[in-house]
C-alpha positions in Angstrom: -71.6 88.8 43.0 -71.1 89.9 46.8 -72.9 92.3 48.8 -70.9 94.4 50.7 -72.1 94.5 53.7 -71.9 98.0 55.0 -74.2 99.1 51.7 -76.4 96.6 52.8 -77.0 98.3 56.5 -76.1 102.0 55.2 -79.0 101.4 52.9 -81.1 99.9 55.6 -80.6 102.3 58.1 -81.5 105.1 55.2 -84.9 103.6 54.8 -85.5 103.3 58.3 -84.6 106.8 58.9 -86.7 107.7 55.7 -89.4 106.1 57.2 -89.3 108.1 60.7 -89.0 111.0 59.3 -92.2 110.7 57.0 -93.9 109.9 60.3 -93.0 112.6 62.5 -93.6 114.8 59.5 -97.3 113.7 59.2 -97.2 113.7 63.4 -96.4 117.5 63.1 -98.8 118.0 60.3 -101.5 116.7 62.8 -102.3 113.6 60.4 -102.4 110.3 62.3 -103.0 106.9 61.2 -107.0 106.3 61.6 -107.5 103.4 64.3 -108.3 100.1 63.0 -111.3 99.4 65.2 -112.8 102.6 64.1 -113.0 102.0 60.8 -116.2 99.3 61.7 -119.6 100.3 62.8 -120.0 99.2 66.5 -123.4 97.3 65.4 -120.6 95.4 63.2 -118.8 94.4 66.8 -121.6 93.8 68.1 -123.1 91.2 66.2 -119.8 89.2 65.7 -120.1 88.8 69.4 -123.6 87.6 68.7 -121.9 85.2 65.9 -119.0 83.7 68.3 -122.0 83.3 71.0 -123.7 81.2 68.8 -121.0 79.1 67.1 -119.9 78.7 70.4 -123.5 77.5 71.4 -123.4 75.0 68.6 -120.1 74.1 69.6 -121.3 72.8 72.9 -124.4 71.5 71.9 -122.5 69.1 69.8 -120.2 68.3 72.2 -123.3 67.3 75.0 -124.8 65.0 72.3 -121.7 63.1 71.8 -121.6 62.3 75.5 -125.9 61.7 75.8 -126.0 59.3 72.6 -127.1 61.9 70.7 -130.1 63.9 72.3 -129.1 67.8 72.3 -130.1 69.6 75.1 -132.2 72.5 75.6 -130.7 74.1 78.4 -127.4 76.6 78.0 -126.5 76.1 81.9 -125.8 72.4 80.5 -124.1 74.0 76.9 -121.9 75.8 79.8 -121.0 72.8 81.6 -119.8 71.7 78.4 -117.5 74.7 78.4 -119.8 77.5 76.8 -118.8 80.6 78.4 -121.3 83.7 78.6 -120.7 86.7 76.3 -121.3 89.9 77.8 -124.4 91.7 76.9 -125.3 88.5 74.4 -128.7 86.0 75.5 -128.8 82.7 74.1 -131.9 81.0 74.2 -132.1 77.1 73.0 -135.2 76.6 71.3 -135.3 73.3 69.5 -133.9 70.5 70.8 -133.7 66.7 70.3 -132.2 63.6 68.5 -132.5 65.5 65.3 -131.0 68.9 65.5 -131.5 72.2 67.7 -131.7 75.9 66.8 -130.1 78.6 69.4 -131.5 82.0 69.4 -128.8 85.0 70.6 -129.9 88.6 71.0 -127.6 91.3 71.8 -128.5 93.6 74.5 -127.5 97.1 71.9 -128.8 95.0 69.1 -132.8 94.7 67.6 -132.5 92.1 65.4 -132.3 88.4 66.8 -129.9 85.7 64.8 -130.0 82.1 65.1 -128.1 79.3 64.4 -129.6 75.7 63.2 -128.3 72.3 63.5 -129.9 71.7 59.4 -127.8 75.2 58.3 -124.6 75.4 60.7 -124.2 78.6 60.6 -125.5 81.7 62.1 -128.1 83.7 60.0 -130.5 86.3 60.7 -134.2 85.9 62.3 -135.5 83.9 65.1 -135.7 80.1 64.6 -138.7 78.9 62.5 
């Protein structure tokens, strides 16, 4: 069977007509569509930024030990020089370092609670590094 064409775009151009009109209906009724980014707590932003800092972290610190035979450093001026770049309002702090592993700490500045992230559980998590 063949589908006439012209149904095809009245029909298309019904729906999309349809569809304006609900809109400017609930624009005139004073309903709008909630923003997306409101719909989350800003503690929620603010500690995926915390998050990012720190997988970022880890990401550098791996890279620095596969260019010093292993050994990860301890200082995040060296993590940046490996390409770590700062996160606004987020510290990181490296706290354990060596041949074995290293824990970063990251505390954001609208934030109380301090995360971490450990070589032995490669992912962030809350608390300070033990």
């Amino acid at each position: 069977m063949r589908v006439n064409s012209v149904v095809v775009a009245i029909v298309a151009a019904s729906l999309i007509l349809g569809g304006a009109i609900i809109v400017a209906a609930r624009v005139m009724n004073g309903e709008s569509k909630p923003k997306e980014s409101s719909s989350a707590p800003r503690s929620d932003l603010w500690l995926d930024e915390v998050d990012s800092a720190l997988k970022n972290a880890a990401t550098a610190e791996e890279s620095f030990a596969t260019s010093s035979r292993g050994l990860y450093t301890a200082e995040v001026s060296e993590l940046e020089e490996e390409g770590l770049q700062p996160t606004e309002n987020v510290t990181l702090v490296v706290i354990e370092s060596s041949d074995l592993g290293y824990c970063i700490e990251a505390a954001h500045a609208r934030l109380a609670n301090v995360r971490h992230y450990s070589s032995d559980v490669g992912r962030p998590v809350d608390g300070a590094c033990r």
